[in-house]
C-alpha positions in Angstrom: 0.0 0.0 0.0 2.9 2.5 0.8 4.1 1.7 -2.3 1.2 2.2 -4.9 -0.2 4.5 -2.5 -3.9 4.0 -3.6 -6.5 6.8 -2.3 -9.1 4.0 -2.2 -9.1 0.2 -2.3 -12.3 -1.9 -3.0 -12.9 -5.0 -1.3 -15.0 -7.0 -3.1 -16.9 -9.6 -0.7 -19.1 -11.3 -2.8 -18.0 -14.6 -2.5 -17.4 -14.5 1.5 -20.0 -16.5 3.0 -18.2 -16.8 5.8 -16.4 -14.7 8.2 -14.1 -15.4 11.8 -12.6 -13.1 14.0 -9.1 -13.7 12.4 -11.1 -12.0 9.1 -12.4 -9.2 10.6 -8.8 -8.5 12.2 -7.5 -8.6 8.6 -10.0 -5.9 7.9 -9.6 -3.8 10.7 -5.8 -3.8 10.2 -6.1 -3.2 6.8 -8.3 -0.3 7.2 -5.8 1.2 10.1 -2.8 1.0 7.4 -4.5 2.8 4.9 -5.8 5.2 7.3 -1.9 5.6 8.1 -1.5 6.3 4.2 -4.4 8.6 3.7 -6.3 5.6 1.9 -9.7 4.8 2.1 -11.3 1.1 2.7 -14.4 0.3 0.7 -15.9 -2.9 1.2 -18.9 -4.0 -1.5 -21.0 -6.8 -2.7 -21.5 -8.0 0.6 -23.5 -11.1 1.6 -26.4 -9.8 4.0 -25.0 -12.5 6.8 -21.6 -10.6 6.4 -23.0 -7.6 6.4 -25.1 -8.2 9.6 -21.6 -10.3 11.9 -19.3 -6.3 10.8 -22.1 -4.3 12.0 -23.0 -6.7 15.2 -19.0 -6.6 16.0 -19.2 -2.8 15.7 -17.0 -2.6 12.8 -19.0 -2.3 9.3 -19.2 1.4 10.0 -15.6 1.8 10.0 -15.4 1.4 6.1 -15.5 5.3 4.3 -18.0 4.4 1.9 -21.5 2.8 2.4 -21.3 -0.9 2.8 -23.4 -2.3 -0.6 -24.8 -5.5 -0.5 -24.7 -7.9 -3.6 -27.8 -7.7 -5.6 -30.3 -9.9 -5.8 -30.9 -11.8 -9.4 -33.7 -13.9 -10.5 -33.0 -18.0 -10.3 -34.4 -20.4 -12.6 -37.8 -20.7 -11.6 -38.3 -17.2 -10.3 -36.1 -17.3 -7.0 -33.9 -14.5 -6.1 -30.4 -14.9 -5.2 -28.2 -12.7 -4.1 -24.7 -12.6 -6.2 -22.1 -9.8 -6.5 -21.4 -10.9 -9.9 -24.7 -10.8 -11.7 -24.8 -14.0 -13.0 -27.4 -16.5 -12.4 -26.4 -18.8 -9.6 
């Protein structure tokens, strides 16, 4: 990061169903070294159970930009499904 020195990473989460402690740490440090760098942390196309373990933990509001969820698309026979992607699951 230091060397690039971005002024915004995305990290795309749309294919994170499943999140620990030891991920969220990753996160969090993450976000603190780009702080250091005057970067900004985006995280997007989050699964609504991700979504719902950051902001329970405190953290989701600690991203600069508005978490965004991964939209839903339609499933054969009608179902939705949420995928970051777009493509039909």
């Amino acid at each position: 990061m230091t060397r690039h020195q971005p002024t915004v990473v995305d990290v795309d989460l749309a294919d994170v169903m499943f999140l620990d402690c030891y991920g969220i740490g990753v996160l969090v440090a993450v976000r603190d070294a780009a702080e250091k760098n005057q970067c900004r942390i985006w995280i997007s196309n989050l699964q609504p159970m991700i979504a719902e373990i950051l902001d329970v933990v405190g953290v989701l509001g600690l991203f600069t930009a508005p978490a965004r969820l991964a939209e839903p698309v339609p499933r054969r026979g009608g179902a939705m499904v949420r995928n970051g992607r777009g493509s039909h699951v």
